[in-house]
C-alpha positions in Angstrom: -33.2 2.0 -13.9 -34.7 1.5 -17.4 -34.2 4.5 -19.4 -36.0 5.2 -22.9 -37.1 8.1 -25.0 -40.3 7.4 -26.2 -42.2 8.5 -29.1 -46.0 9.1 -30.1 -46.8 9.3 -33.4 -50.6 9.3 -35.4 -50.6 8.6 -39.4 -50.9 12.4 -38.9 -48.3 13.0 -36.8 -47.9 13.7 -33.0 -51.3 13.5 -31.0 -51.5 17.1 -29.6 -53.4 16.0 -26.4 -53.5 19.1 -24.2 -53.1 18.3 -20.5 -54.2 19.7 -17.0 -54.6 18.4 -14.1 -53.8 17.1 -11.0 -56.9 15.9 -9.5 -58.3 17.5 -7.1 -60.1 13.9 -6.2 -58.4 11.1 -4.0 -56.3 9.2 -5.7 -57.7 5.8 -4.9 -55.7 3.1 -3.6 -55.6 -0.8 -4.9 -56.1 0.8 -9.1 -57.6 -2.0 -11.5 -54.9 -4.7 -11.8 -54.9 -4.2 -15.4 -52.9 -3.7 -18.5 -55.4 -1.5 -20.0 -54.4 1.8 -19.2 -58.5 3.5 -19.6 -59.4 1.5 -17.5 -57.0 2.1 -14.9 -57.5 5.5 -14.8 -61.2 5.3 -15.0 -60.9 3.1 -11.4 -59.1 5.8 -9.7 -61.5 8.2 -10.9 -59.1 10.8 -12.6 -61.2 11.4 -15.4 -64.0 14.4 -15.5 -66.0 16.8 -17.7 -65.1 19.8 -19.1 -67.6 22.1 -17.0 -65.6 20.5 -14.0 -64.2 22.7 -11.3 -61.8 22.8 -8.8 -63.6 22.0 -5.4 -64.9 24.2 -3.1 -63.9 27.1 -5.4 -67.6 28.6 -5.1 -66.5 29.9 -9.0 -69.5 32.9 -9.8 -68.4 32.8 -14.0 -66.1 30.9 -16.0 -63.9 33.7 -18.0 -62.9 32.6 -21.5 -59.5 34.0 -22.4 -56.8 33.4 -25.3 -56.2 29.8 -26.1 -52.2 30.6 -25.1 -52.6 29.9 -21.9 -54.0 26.3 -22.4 -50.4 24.8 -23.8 -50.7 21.4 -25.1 -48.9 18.8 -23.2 -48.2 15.6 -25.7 -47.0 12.5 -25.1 -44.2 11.3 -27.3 -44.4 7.4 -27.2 -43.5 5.0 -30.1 -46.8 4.4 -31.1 -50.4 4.9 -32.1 -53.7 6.3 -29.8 -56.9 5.1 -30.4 -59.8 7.6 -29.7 -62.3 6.6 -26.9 -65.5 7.7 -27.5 -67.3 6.6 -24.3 -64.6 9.1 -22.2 -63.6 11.7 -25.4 -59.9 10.3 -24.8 -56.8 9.7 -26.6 -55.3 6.2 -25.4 -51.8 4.5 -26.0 -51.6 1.1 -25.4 -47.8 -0.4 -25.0 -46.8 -3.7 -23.7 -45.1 -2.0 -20.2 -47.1 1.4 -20.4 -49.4 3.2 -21.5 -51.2 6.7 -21.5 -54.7 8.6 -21.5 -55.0 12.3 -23.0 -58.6 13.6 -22.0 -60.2 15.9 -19.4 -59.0 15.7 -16.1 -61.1 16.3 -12.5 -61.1 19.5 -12.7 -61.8 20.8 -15.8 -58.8 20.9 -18.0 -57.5 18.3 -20.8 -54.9 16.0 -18.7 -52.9 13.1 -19.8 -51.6 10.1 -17.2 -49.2 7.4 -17.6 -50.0 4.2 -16.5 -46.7 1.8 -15.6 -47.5 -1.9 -15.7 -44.3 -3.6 -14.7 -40.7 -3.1 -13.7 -39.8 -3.3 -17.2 -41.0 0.1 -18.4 -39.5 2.9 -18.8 -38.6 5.5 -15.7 -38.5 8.3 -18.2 -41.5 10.1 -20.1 -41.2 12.9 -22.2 -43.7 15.4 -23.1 -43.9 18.0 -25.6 -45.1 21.2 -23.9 -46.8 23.5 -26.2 -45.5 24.7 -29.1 -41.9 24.8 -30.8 -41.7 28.6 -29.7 -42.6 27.7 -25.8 -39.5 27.6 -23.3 -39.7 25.8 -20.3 -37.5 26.7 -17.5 -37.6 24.5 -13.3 -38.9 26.9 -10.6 -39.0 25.8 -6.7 -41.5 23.6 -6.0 -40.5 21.0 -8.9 -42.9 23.1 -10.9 -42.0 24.1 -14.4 -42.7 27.5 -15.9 -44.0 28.2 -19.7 -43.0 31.1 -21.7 -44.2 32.1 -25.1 -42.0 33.4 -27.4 -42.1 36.9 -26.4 -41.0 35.9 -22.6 -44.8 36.2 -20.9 -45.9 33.2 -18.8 -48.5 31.4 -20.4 -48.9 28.3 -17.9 -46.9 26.5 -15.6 -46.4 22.4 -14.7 -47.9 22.0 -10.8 -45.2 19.8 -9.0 -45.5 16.0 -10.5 -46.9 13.2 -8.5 -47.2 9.3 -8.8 -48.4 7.1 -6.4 -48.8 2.9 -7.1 -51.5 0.9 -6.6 -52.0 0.9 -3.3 -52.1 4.4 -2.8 -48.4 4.4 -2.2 -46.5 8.3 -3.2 -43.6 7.9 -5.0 -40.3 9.8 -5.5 -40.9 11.7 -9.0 -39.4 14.7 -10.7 -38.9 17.0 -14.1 -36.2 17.7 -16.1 -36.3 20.1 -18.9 -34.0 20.8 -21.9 -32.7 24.3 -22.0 -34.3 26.3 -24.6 -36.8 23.7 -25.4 -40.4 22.8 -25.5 -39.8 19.1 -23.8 -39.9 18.1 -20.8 -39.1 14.6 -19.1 -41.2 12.9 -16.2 -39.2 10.7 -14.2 -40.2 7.9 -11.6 -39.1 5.5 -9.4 -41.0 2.7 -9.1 -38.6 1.1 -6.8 -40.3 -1.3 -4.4 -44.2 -0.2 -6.2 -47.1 -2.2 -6.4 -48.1 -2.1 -10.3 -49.8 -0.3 -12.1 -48.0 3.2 -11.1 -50.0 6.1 -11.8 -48.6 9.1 -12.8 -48.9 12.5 -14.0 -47.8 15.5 -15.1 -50.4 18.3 -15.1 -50.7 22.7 -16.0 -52.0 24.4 -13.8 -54.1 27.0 -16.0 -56.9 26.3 -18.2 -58.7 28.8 -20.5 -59.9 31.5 -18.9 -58.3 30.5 -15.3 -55.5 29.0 -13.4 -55.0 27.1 -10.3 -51.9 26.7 -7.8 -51.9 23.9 -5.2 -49.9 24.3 -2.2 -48.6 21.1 -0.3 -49.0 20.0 3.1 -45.9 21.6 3.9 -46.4 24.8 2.3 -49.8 25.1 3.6 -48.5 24.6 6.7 -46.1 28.0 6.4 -48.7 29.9 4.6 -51.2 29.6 7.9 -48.5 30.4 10.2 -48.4 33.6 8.2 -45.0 36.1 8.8 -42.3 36.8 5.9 -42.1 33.0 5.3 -45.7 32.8 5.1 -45.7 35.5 2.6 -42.6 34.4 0.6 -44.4 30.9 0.4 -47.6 32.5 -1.3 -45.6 35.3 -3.8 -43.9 32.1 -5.0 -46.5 30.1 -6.0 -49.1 33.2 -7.3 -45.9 34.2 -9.6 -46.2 31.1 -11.4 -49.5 31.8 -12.6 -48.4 35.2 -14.5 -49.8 37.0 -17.2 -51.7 36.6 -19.9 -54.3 34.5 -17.1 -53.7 35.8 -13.4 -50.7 37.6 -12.8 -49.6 37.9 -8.8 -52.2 39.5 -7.7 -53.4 36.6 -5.6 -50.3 37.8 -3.3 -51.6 40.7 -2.4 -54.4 39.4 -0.6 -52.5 37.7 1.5 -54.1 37.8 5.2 -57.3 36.2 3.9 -55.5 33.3 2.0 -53.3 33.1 5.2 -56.7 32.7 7.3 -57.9 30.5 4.7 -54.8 28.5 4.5 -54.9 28.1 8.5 -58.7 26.1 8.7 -57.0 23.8 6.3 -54.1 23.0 7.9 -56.0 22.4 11.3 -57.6 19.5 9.3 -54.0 18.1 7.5 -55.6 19.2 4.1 -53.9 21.6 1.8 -54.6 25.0 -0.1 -55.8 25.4 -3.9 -56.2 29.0 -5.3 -58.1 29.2 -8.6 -58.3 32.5 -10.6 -60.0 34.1 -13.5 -59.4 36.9 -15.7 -58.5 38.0 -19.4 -55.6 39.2 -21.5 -54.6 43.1 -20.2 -57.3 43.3 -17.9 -56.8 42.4 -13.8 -57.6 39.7 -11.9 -61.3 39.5 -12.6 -61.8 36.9 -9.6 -60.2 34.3 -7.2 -61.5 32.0 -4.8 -58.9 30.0 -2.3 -60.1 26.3 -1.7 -59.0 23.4 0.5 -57.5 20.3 -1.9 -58.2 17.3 0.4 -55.8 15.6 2.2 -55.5 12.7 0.3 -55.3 14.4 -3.3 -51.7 13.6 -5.2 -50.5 17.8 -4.8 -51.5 17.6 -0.8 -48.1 15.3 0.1 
């Protein structure tokens, strides 16, 4: 395994590229056999608009809320990006990898790495917010973000990567107690390059997402105490200032929700919208298809 810290630096200083998403698209297989990270990203489709949506939300209004709960998420590589204007993105170009800050499928800014041989690194590090943000594992592989004061401003959905032909593969975080950074790693063991991967918040301004896998899907539409613990778990990450857990406490329609998905092998999204102390101004469950990196 080819270990590296790596480091992104502008004449300015680090790019602050603020990241989201997961797609909620397919991730296509056979990606451009290219070096050119763009354009590798641009096959598979990962890049959207900033009035995108998560699909099938059936969203009525688009809250704006404090900029806190849209934490940057920078790379830090050893080089300079170069600003696309065609695509509004931020892309570093390296001999074994490279990466693309811009929006993502569904709305939010996102960032992906792009692995081009065996020779790259297995580790990627990302600065997650601000200096005063903590970040701290939660079950799921997800990652929680607190402000200074302790509130949860955002949260990292469970990472995925998958190769170029479509193939998932074994990823995971690793954060550094009492810190801002946080540390990607995959294993391309055995992958058909280039590797996509990506690691994506689940809240944007003014609302927040959490996508349930196959396997949790599954336990949320069979409904019970499981069923129940399953869905807490995952609305808690979405906390205040954005959401809160009040997505748990309407629990038997998600659970019905959850159950028409999983009778297809797809998976459940919830998206919600509200506003620093007010409640949960709105939330809409949504079925993530089958074949989108968070439905494994």
């Amino acid at each position: 395994m080819n270990h590296s810290r790596i480091r992104q630096m502008t004449a300015g200083g680090a790019i602050a590229a603020a990241v989201l998403a997961g797609s909620l698209v397919a991730a296509p297989a056979n990606a451009a056999a290219s070096d050119d990270p763009l354009a590798v990203i641009q096959q598979q489709g990962l890049l959207g608009t900033s009035d995108s949506a998560p699909t099938g939300a059936a969203v009525q209004s688009r809250v704006q809320v404090d900029s806190a709960s849209h934490v940057a998420v920078t790379p830090v590589v050893p080089g300079a990006a170069t600003a696309d204007a065609a695509t509004g993105s931020d892309v570093y170009r390296g001999a074994d990898f490279g990466t693309v800050t811009g929006t993502g499928t569904n709305g939010t800014n996102a960032s992906f790495i792009v692995i081009n041989n065996s020779s790259a690194p297995t580790d990627y590090e990302f600065e997650i917010g601000s200096e005063t943000d903590t970040l701290t594992l939660v079950d799921g592989g997800k990652v929680q973000v607190k402000n200074a004061s302790g509130d949860v401003v955002n949260y990292l959905e469970t990472p995925w990567a998958h190769d170029a032909d479509g193939k998932q593969l074994p990823t995971s975080y690793t954060v550094v107690p009492g810190s801002n950074i946080v540390t990607q790693h995959v294993d391309t063991t055995g992958a058909a390059f280039p590797v996509t991967a990506d690691p994506s918040t689940g809240c944007g301004v003014g609302w927040c997402s959490v996508y349930f896998n196959r396997a949790e899907t599954k336990v949320i539409a069979a409904g019970g105490p499981a069923g129940t613990a399953a869905l807490t778990a995952g609305c808690a990450l979405i906390g205040t200032p954005v959401v809160g857990g009040v997505c748990a406490l309407v629990s038997g329609a998600i659970t019905a929700f959850a159950q028409g998905a999983n009778a297809n092998d797809n998976c459940l999204g919830i998206v919600g919208y509200g506003v620093p102390g007010t409640p949960l101004s709105g939330w809409n469950p949504f079925v993530l298809d089958k074949s989108a990196s968070q439905c494994n």
